[in-house]
C-alpha positions in Angstrom: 28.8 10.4 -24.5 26.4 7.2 -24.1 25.6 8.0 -20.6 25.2 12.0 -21.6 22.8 11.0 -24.2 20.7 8.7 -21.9 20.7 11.4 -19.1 19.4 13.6 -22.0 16.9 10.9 -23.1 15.1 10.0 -20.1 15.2 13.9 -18.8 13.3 14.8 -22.2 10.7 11.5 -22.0 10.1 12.3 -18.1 8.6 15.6 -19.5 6.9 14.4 -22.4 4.4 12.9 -19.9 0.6 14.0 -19.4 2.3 16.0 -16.7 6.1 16.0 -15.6 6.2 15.9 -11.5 7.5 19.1 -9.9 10.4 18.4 -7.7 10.3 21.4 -5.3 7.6 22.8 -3.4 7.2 26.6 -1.6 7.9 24.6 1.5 11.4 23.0 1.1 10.9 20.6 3.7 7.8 18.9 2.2 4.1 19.2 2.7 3.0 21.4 4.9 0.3 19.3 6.7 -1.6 18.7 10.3 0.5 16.5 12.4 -2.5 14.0 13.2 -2.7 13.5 9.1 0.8 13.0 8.0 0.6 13.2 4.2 -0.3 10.0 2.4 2.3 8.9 -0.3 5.7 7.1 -0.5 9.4 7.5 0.7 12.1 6.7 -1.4 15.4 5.7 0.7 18.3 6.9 -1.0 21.5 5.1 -0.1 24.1 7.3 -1.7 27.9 6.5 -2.1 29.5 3.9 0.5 31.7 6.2 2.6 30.3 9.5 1.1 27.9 10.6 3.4 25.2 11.7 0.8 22.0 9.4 1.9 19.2 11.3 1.5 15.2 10.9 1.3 12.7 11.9 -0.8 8.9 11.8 -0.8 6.0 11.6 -3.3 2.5 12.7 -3.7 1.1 10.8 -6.3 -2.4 12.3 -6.3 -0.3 15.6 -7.1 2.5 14.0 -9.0 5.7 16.1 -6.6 8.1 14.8 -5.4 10.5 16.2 -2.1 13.6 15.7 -2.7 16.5 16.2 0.5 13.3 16.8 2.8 15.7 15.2 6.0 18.6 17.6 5.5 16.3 20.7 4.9 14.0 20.2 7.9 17.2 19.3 10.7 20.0 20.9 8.9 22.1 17.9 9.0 22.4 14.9 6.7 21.4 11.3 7.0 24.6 9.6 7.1 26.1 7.4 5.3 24.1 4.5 3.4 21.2 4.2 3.8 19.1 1.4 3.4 15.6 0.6 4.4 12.4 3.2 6.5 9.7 2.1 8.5 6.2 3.6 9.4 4.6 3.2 12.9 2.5 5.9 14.4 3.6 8.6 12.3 6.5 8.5 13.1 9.1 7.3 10.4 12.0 4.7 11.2 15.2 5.7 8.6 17.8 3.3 8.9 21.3 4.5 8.1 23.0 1.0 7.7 27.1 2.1 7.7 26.4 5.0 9.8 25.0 2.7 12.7 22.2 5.2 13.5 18.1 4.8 13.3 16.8 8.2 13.0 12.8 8.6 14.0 11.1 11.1 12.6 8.0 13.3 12.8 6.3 12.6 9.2 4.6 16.2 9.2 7.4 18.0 9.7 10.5 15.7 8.8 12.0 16.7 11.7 14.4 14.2 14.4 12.6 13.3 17.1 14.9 10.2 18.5 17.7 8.4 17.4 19.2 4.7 17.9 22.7 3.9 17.5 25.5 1.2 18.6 23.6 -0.9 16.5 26.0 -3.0 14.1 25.2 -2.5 10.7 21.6 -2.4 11.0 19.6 -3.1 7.7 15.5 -3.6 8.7 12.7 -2.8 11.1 9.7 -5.1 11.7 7.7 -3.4 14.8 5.6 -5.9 16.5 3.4 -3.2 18.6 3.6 0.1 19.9 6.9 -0.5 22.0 8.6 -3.6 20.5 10.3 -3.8 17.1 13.3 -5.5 16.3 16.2 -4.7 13.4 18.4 -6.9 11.8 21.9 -6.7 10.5 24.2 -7.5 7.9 27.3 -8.3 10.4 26.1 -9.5 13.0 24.4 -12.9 14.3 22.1 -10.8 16.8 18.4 -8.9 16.2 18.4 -6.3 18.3 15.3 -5.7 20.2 13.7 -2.1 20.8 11.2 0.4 22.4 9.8 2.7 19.8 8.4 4.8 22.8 11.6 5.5 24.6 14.1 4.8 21.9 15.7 2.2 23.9 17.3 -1.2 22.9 15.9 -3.9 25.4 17.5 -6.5 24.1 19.0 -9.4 21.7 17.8 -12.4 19.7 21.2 -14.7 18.5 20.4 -16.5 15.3 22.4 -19.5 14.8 24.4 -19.7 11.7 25.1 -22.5 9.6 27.9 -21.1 7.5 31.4 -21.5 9.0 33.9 -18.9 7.4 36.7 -16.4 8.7 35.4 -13.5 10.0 32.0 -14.4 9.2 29.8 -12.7 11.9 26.5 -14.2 10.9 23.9 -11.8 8.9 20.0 -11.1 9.5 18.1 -9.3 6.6 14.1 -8.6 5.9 11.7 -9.7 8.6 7.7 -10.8 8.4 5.3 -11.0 11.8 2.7 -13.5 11.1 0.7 -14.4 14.5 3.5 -14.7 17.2 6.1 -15.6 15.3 8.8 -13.0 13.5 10.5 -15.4 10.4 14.0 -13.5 9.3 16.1 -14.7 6.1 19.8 -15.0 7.0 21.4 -13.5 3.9 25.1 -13.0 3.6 26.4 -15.7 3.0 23.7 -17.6 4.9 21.2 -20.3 3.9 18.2 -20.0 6.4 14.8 -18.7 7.3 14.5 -18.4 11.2 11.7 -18.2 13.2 11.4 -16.9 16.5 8.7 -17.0 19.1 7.9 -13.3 20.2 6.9 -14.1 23.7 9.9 -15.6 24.7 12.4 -14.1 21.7 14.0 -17.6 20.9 14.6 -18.9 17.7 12.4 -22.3 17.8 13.1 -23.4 14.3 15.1 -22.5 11.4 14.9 -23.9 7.5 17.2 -24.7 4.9 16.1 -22.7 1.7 19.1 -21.6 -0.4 22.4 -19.6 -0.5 21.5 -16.2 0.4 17.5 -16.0 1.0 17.1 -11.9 1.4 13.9 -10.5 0.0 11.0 -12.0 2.5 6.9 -11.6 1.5 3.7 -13.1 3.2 0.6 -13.8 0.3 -3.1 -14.1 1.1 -2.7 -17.7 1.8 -0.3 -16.8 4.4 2.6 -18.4 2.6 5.9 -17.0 2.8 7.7 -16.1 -0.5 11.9 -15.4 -0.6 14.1 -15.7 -3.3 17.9 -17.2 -2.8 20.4 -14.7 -5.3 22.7 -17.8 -5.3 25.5 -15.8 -4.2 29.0 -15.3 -6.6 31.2 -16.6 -8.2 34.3 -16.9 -6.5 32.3 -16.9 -3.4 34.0 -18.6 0.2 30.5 -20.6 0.3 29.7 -21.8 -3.2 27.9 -20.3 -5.8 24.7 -21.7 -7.2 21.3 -20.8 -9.2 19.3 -18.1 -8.1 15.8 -19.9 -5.9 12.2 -18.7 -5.8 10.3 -20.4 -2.5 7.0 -20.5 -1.3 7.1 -21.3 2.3 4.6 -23.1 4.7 5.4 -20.9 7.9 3.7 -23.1 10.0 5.2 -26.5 9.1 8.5 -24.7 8.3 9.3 -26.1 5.0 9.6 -25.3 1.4 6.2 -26.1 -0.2 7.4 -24.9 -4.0 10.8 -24.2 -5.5 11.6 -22.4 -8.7 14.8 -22.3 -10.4 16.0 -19.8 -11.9 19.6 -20.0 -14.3 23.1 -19.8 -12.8 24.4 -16.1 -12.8 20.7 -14.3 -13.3 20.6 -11.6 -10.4 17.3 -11.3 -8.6 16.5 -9.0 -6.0 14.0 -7.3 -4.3 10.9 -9.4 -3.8 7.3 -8.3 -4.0 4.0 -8.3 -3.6 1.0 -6.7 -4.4 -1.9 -5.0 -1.8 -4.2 -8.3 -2.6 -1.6 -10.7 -1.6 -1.9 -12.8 -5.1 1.0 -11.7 -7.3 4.7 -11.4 -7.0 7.1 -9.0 -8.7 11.1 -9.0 -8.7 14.0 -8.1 -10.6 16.0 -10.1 -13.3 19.0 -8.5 -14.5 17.2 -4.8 -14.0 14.2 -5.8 -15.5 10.8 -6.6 -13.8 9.1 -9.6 -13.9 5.8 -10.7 -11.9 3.8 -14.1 -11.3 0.3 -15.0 -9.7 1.3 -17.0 -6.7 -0.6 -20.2 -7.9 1.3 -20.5 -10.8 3.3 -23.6 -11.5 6.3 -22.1 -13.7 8.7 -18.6 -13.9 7.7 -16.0 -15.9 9.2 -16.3 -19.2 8.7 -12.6 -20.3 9.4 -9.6 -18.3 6.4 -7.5 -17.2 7.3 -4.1 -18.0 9.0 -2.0 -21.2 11.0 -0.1 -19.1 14.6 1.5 -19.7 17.6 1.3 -18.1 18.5 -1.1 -15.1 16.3 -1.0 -12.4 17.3 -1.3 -9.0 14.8 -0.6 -6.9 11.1 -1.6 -6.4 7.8 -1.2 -4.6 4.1 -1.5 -5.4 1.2 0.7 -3.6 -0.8 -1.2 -1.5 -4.2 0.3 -2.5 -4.1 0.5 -6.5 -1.4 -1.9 -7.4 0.9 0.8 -8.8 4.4 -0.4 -9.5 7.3 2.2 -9.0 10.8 1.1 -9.9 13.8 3.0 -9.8 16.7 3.4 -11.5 20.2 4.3 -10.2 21.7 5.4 -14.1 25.1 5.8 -13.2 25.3 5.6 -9.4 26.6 9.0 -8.9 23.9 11.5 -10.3 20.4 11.9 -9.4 18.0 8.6 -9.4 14.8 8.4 -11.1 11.8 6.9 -10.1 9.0 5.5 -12.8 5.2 5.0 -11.7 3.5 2.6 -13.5 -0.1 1.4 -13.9 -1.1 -1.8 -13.1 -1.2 -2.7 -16.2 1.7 -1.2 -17.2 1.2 1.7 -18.8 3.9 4.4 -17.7 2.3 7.0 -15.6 4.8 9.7 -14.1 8.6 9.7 -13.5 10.2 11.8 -11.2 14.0 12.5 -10.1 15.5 11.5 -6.0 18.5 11.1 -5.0 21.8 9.0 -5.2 20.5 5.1 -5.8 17.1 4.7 -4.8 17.1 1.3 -3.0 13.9 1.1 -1.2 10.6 2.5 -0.8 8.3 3.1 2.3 4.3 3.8 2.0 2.2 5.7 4.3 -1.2 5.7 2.7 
């Protein structure tokens, strides 16, 4: 009855708006648009169920305020896959990762529509594309980045990154990646405790630093600092469990210029930064919180009154609008919240099963 009434709640306040977003369109597989101008708005990866097979992605025209819903499936007849988990922009062409389906799809963003595929890669969580045919992915079981040509959807190659945690049937684990000069840094998450950082001329790792249990979320500011916060792992965990980490990074130098602690057992995730470079947003617990990058202590109040937990987050690179997502109950329908960047609530619409990431093309 509790989650009935919320469902109820949110459907009724997502109207009351100065104008509820549509969620279909005359053209079920999106905007109908020139193939040189892709439109100009942001993805929403939707993982779905583990082991269900109902991944999905949405889009969302902010300037309109409608949102696509399913526009994969309806433009190629088939579904994502299962889980997925991050999407990537390069030449208007759209990278969907489909982490426990083992498939990349690429995709014309006009039409939505397949136009290459990679697979055999092991559980394959992020793309960072260092030009027109290199990019490289990472992966959650596996100690190797896989290297790639976006032109001929080929895999070229692998980067092994060391690990430093020594467990049964621990496989090593690579997560979000940043390009700054020639260098791609990675953050070795599961149950890892390093930034690595690899020469992209010669694709060795030439240094790797010691941050925290389970660095994941990875950001470069307009100081060209890195930012990545450590979630500390769990309790009960084969590698310890500790307090969650915020730290700024000289990339350069490769060491931890700041650290901020946060308490044992909050859960942060997802990272942020804004289009200017100078403030940070995560989540706390399903709440969003945000700091300048020069400041010199956490956040003590969270930044927006939304409801619900949220799960997922983004903010637009041009006006500093936030979006965070909520998952409800992990089985219905996701909803999305747009907020200024002041945070005043400006549009919510509905995607699909757990909105976990976003992807802009604007």
């Amino acid at each position: 009855m509790k989650t009935l009434f919320r469902y109820l709640w949110l459907l009724m306040a997502g109207c009351m708006l100065a104008a509820c977003s549509e969620s279909e369109d005359e053209n079920p597989n999106g905007p109908t648009i020139d193939p040189v101008d892709p439109p100009k708005g942001v993805y929403v990866v939707n993982a779905g169920n583990f082991n269900a097979s109902n991944a999905s992605l949405s889009f969302y025209l902010s300037n309109e305020r409608k949102a696509f819903n399913e526009i994969f499936v309806k433009a190629n007849d088939y579904k994502l896959g299962d889980t997925a988990q991050s999407m990537a922009i390069r030449n208007n062409t759209g990278w969907v990762v489909v982490n426990n389906s083992h498939i990349i799809y690429a995709i014309d963003l006009a039409t939505n529509k397949e136009k290459g595929r990679l697979t055999g890669i092991t559980s394959p969580r992020y793309i960072c594309f260092l030009s027109d045919e290199k990019a490289y992915v990472s992966s959650m079981y596996s100690d190797q980045i896989t290297i790639f040509n976006p032109k001929t959807y080929t895999i070229t190659g692998t980067i092994t990154v060391p690990k430093n945690t020594a467990i049964a049937g621990h496989t090593g684990s690579t997560e979000e990646m940043v390009v700054i000069g020639k260098y791609l840094y990675v953050t070795c998450w599961s149950y890892e405790k390093t930034i690595v950082k690899i020469d992209t001329s010669t694709d060795k790792v030439v240094a790797t630093l010691e941050v925290g249990l389970q660095p994941a979320s990875l950001v470069k500011d307009s100081n060209g600092k890195l930012w990545t916060i450590c979630d500390g792992g769990y309790e009960g965990s084969p590698v310890g469990y500790e307090a969650p980490v915020l730290c700024r990074i000289d990339p350069e130098k490769m060491t931890v210029e700041a650290r901020y602690s946060f308490a044992k057992g909050d859960y942060i995730s997802k990272v942020r930064i804004n289009g200017t470079g100078d403030k940070l947003y995560w989540l706390n617990g399903g709440a969003l919180y945000a700091m300048e990058i020069g400041a010199e202590s956490l956040p003590t109040a969270k930044s927006l009154n939304a409801d619900g937990y949220l799960y997922a987050l983004t903010v637009d690179p041009k006006t500093n609008e936030i979006y965070v997502a909520d998952a409800i109950d992990y089985q219905q329908a996701g909803i999305v919240y747009r907020y200024s960047a002041a945070g005043e609530l400006l549009d919510s619409f509905y995607v699909g099963v757990i909105p976990t990431e976003f992807c802009w093309n604007n």
